[in-house]
TORPA-4810 file (N, C-alpha, C, O; in nm, 3 decimals):
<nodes>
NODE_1_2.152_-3.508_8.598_2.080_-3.506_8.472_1.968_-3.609_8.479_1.985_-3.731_8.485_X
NODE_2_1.856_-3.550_8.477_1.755_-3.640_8.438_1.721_-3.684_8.324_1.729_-3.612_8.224_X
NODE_3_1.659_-3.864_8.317_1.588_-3.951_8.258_1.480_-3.860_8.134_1.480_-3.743_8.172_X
NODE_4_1.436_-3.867_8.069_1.317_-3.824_7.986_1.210_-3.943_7.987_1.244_-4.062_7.984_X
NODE_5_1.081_-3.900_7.991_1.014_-4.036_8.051_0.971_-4.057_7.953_0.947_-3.985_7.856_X
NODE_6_0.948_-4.232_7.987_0.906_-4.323_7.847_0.787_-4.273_7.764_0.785_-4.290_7.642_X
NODE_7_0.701_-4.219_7.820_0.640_-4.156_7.725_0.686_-4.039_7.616_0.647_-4.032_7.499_X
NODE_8_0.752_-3.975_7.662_0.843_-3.917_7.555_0.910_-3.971_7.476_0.914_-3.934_7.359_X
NODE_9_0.975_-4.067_7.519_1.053_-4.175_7.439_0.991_-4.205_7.305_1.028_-4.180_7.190_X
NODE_10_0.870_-4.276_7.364_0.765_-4.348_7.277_0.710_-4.248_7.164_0.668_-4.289_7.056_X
NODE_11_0.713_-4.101_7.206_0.592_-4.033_7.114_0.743_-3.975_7.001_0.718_-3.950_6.883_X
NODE_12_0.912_-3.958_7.062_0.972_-3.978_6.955_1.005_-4.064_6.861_1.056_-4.038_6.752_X
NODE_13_0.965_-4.199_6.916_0.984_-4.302_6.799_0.923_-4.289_6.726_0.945_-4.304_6.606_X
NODE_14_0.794_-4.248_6.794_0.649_-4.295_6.666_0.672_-4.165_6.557_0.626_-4.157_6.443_X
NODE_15_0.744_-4.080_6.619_0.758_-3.899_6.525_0.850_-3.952_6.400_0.829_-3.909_6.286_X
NODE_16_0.939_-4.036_6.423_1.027_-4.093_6.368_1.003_-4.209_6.264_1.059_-4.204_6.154_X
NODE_17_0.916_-4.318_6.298_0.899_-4.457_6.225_0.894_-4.401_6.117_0.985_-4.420_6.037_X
NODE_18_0.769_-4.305_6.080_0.767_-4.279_5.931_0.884_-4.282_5.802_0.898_-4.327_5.688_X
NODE_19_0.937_-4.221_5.880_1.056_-4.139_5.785_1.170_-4.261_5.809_1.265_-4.261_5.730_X
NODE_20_1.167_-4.362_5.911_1.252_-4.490_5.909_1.224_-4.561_5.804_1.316_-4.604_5.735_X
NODE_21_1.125_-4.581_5.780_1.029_-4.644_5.678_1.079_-4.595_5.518_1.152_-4.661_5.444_X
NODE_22_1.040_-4.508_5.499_1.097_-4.432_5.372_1.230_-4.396_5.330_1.282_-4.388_5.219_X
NODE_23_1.273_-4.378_5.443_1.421_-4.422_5.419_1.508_-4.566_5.337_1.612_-4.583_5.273_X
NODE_24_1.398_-4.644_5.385_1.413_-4.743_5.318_1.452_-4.805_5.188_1.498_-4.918_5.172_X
NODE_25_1.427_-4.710_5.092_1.426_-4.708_4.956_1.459_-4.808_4.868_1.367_-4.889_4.858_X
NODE_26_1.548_-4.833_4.804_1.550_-4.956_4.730_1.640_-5.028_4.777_1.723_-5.079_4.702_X
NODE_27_1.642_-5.049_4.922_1.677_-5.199_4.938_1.510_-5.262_4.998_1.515_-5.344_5.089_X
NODE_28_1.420_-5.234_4.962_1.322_-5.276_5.009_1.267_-5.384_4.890_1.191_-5.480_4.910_X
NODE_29_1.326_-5.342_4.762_1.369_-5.389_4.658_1.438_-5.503_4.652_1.399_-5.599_4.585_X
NODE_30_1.562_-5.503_4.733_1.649_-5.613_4.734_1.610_-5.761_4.723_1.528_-5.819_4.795_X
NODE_31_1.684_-5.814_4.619_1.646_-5.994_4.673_1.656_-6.018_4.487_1.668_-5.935_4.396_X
NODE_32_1.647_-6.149_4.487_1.548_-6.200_4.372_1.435_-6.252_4.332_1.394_-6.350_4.393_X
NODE_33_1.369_-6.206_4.238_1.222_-6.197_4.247_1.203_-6.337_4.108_1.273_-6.354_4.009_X
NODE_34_1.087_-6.410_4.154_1.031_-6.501_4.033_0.903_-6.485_4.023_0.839_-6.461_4.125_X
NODE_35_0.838_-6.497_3.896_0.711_-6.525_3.828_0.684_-6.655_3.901_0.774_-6.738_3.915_X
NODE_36_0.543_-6.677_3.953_0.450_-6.793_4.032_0.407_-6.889_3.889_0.385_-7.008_3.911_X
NODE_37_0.393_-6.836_3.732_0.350_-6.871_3.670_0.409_-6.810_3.546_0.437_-6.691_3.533_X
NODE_38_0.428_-6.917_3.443_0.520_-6.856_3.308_0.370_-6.817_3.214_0.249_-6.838_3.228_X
NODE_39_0.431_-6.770_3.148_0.338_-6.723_3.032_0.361_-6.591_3.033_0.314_-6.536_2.934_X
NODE_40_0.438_-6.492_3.136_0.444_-6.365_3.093_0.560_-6.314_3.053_0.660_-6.384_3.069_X
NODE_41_0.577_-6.158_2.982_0.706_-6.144_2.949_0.843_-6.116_3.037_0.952_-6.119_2.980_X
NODE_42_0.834_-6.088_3.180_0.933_-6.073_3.239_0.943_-6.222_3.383_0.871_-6.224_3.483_X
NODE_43_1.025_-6.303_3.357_0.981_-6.440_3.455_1.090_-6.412_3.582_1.115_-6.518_3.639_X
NODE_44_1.141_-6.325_3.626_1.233_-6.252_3.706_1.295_-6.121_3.712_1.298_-6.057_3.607_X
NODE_45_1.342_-6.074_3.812_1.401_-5.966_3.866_1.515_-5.993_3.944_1.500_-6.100_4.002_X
NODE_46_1.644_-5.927_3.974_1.726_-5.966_4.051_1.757_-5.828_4.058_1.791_-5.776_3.952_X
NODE_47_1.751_-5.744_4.179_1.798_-5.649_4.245_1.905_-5.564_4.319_1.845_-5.492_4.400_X
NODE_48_2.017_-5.546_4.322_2.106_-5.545_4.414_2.176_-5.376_4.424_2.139_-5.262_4.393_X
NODE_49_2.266_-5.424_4.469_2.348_-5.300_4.493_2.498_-5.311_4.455_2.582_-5.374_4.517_X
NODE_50_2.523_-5.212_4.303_2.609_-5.240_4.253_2.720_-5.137_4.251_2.728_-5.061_4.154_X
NODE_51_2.822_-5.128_4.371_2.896_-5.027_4.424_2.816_-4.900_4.502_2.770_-4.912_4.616_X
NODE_52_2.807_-4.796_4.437_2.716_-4.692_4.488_2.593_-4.644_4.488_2.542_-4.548_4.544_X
NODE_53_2.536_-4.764_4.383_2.387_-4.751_4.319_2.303_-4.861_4.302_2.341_-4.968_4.254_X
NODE_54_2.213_-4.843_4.331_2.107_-5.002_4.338_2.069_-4.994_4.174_2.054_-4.894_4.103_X
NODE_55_2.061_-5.137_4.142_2.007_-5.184_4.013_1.920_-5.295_4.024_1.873_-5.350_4.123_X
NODE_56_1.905_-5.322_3.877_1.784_-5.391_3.842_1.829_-5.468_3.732_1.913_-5.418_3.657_X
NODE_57_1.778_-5.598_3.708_1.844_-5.663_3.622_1.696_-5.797_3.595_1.655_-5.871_3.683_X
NODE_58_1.657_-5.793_3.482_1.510_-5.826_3.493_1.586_-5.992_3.366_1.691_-6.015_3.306_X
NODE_59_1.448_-6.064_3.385_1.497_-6.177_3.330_1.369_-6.222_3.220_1.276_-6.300_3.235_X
NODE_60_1.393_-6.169_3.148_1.254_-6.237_2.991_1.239_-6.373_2.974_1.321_-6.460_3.005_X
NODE_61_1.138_-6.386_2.927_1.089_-6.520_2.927_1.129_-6.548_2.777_1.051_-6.530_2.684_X
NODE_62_1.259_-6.595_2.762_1.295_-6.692_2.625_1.324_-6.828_2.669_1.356_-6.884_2.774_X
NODE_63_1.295_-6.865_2.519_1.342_-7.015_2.519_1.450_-7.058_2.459_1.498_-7.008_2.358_X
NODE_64_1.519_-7.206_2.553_1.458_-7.262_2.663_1.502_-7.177_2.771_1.456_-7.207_2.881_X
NODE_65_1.588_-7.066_2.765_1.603_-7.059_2.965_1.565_-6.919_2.933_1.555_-6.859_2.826_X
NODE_66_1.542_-6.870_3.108_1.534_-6.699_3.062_1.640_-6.604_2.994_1.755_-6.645_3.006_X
NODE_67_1.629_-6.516_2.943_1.729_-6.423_2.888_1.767_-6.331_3.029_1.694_-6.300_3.123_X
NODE_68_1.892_-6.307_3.007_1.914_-6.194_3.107_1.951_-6.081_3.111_2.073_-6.065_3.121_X
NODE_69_1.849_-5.939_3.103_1.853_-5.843_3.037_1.957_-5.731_3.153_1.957_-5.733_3.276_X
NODE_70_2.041_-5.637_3.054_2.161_-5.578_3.118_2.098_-5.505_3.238_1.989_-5.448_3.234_X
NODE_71_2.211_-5.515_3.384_2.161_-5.408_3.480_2.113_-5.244_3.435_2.196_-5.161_3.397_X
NODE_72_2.024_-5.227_3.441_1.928_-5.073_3.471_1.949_-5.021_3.645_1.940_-5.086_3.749_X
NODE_73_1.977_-4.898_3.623_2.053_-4.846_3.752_1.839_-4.848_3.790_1.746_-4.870_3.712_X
NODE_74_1.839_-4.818_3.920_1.667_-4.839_4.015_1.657_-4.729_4.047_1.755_-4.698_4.114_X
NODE_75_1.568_-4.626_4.030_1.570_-4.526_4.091_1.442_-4.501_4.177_1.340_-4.483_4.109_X
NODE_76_1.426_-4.497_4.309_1.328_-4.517_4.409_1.239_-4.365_4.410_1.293_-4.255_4.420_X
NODE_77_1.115_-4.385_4.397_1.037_-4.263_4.406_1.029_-4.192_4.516_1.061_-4.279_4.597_X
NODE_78_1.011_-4.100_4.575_0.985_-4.052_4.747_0.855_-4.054_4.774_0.758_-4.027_4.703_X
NODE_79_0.860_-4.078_4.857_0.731_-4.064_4.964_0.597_-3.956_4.897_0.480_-3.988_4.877_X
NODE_80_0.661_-3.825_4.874_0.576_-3.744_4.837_0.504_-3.784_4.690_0.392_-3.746_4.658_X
NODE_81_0.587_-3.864_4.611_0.588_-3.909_4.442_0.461_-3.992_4.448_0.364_-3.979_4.374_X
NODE_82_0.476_-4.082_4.549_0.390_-4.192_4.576_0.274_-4.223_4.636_0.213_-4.329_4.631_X
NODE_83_0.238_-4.087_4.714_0.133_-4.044_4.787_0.136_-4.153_4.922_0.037_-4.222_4.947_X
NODE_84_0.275_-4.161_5.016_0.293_-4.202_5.125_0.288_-4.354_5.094_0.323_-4.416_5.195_X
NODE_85_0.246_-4.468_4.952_0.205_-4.579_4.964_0.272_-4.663_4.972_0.309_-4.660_5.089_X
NODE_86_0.345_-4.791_4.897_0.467_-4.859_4.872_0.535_-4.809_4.794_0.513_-4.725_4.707_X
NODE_87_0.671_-4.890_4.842_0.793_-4.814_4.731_0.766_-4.843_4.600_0.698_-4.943_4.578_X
NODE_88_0.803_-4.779_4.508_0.759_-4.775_4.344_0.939_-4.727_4.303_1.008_-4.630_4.334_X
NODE_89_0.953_-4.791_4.260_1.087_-4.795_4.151_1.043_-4.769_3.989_0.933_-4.768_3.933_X
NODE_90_1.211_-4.744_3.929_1.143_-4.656_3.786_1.317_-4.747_3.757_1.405_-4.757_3.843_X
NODE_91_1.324_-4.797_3.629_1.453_-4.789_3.534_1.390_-4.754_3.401_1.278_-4.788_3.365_X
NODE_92_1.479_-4.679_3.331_1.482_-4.704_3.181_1.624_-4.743_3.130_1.731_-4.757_3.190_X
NODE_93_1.581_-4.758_2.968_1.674_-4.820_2.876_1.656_-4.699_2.768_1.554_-4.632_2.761_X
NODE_94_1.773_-4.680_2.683_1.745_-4.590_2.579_1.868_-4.624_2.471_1.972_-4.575_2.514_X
NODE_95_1.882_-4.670_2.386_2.018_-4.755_2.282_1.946_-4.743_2.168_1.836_-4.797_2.161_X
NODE_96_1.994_-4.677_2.070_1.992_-4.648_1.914_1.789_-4.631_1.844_1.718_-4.530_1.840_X
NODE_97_1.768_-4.726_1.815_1.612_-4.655_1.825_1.527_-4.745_1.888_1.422_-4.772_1.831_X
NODE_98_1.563_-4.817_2.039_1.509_-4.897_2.152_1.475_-4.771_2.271_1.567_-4.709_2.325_X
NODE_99_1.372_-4.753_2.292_1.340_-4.638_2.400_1.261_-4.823_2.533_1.196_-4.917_2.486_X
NODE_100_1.297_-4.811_2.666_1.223_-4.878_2.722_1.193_-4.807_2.869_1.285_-4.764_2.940_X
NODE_101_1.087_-4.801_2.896_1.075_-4.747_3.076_1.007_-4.876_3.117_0.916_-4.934_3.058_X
NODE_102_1.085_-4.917_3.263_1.022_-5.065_3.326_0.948_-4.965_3.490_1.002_-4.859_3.522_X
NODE_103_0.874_-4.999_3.541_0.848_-4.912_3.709_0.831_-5.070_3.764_0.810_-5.184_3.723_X
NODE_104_0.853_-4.995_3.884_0.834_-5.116_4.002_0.752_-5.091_4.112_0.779_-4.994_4.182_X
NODE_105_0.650_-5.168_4.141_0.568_-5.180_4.256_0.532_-5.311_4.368_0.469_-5.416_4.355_X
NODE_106_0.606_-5.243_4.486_0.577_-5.341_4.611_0.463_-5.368_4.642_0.383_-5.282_4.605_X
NODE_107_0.395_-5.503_4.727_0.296_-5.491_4.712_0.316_-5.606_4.907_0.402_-5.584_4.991_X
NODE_108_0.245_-5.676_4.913_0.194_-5.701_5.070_0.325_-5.810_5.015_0.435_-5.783_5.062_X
NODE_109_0.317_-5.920_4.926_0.463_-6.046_4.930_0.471_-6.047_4.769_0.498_-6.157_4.720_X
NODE_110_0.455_-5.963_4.701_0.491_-5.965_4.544_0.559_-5.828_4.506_0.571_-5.736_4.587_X
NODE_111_0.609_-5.821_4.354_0.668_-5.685_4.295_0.608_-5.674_4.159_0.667_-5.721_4.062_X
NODE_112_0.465_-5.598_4.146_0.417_-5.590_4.006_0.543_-5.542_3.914_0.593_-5.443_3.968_X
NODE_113_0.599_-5.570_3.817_0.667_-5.510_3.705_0.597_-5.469_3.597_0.512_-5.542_3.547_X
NODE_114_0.619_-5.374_3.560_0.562_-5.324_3.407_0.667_-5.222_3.333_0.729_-5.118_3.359_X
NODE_115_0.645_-5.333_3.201_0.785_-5.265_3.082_0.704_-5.224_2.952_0.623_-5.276_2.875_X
NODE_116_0.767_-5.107_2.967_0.623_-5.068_2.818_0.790_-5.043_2.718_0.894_-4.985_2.748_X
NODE_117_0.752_-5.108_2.610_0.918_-5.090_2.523_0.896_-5.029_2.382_0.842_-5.119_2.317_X
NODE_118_0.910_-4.936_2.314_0.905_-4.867_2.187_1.031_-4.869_2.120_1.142_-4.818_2.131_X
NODE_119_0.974_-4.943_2.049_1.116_-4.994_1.885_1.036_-4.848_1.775_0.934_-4.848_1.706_X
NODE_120_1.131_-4.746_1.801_1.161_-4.643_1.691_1.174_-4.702_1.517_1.253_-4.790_1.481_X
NODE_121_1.089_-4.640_1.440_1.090_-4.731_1.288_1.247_-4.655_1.205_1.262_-4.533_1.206_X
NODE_122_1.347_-4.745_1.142_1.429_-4.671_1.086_1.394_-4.734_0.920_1.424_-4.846_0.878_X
NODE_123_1.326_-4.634_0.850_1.289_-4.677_0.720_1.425_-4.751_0.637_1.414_-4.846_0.560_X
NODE_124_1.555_-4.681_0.675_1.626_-4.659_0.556_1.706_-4.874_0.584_1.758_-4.953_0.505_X
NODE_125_1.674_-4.883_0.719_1.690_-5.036_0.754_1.592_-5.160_0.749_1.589_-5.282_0.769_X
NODE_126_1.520_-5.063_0.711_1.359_-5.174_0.718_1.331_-5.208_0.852_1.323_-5.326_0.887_X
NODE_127_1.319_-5.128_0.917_1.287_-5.160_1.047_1.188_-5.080_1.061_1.205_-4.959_1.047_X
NODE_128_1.028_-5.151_1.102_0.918_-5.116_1.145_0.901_-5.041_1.277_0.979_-5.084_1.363_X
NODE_129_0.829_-4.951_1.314_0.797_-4.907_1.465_0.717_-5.028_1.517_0.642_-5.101_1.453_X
NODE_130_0.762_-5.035_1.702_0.676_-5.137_1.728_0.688_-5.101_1.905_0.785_-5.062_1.970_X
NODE_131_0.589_-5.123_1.935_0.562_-5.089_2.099_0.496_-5.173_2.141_0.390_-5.200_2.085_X
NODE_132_0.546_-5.254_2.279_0.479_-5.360_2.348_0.459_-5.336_2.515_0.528_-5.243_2.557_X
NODE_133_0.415_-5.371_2.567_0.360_-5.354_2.684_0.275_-5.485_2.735_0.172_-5.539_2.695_X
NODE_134_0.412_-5.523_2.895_0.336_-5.641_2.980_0.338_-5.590_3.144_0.381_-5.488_3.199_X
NODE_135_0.292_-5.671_3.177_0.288_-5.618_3.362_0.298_-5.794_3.394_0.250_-5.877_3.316_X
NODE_136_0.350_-5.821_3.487_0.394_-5.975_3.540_0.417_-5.917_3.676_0.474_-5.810_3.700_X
NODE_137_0.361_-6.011_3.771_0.332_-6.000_3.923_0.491_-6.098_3.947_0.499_-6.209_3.895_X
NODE_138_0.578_-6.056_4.007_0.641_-6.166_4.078_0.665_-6.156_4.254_0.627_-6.065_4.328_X
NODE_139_0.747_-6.291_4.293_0.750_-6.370_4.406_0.891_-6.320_4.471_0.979_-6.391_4.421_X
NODE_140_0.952_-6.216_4.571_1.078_-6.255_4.632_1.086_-6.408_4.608_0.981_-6.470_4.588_X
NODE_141_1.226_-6.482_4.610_1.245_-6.605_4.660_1.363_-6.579_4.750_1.367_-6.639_4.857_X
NODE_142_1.483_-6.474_4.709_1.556_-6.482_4.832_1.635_-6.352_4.868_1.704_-6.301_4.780_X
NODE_143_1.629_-6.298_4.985_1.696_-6.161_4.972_1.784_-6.065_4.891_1.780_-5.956_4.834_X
NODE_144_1.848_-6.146_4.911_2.003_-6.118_4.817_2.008_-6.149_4.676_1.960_-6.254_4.634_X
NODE_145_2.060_-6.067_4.603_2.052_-6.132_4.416_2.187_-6.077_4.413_2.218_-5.973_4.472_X
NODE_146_2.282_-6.162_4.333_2.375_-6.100_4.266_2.379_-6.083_4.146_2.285_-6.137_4.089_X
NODE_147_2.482_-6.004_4.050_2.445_-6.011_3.909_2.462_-6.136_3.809_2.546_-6.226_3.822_X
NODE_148_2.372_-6.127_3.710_2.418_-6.230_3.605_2.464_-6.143_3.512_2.466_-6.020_3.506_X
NODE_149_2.509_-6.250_3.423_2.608_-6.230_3.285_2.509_-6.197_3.182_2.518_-6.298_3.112_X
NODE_150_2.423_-6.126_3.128_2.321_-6.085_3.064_2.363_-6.168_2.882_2.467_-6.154_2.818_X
NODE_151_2.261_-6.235_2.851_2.243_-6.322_2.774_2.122_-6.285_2.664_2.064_-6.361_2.587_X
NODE_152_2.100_-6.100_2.689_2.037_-6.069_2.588_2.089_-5.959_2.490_2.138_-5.860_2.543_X
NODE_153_2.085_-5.963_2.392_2.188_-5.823_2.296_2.125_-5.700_2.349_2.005_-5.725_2.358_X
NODE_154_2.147_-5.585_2.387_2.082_-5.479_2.381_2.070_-5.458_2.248_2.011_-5.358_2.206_X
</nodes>
């Protein structure tokens, strides 16, 4: 039995990297992520993998410490979704008249976040409609995140 020569070798890896790459999906995600600078509404991310499903677990900027908002399961876009570029992640939230969609975007050493959140008006409670929308650039600091104890009410 003959060898297959390295050039063959080589032109199957390279047939291959792509789709190594994309495979990737949201552990490319993985780690915990910080804001370089406060002033915006989300000052962290912590990422992981929680039994069979990767999540997301984002951290608001309250005072004095951050809040820690409940894991959101991550759901990774494909390749085709994204037009071949970086991975882009999607969670939402949806609880009584709180609608929230957060997406996620990789970038060269940051993870743009953006949470656009719509508070549904319930007249009969006095509760106003209200919709907010931030985008906050953050920083990996370390691969691995495990979960916190979430310290915000849904």
């Amino acid at each position: 039995m003959s060898r297959p020569p390295v050039a063959h070798l080589l032109l199957f890896l390279l047939i291959l990297a792509p789709k190594a790459l994309d495979a990737q999906g949201a552990d490319a995600f993985a780690g915990e992520w910080r804001a370089q600078s406060s002033g915006g509404g989300i000052v962290g991310a912590n990422v992981y993998k929680d039994a069979t499903r990767w999540v997301v677990q984002l951290l608001g900027a309250c005072a004095p410490t951050p809040c820690v908002w409940n894991p959101e399961p991550l759901v990774v876009l494909d390749a085709a979704e994204r037009a071949g570029g970086p991975p882009r992640g999607l969670a939402t939230f949806q609880q009584a008249n709180m609608r929230r969609v957060m997406t996620f975007r990789l970038g060269e050493e940051s993870m743009l976040v953006e949470v656009y959140s719509m508070q549904l008006p319930v007249p009969g409670r006095g509760i106003t409609g209200r919709n907010y929308y931030t985008v906050d650039e953050l920083t990996r600091t370390k691969p691995m995140a495990t979960p916190q104890s979430p310290t915000r009410p849904r």
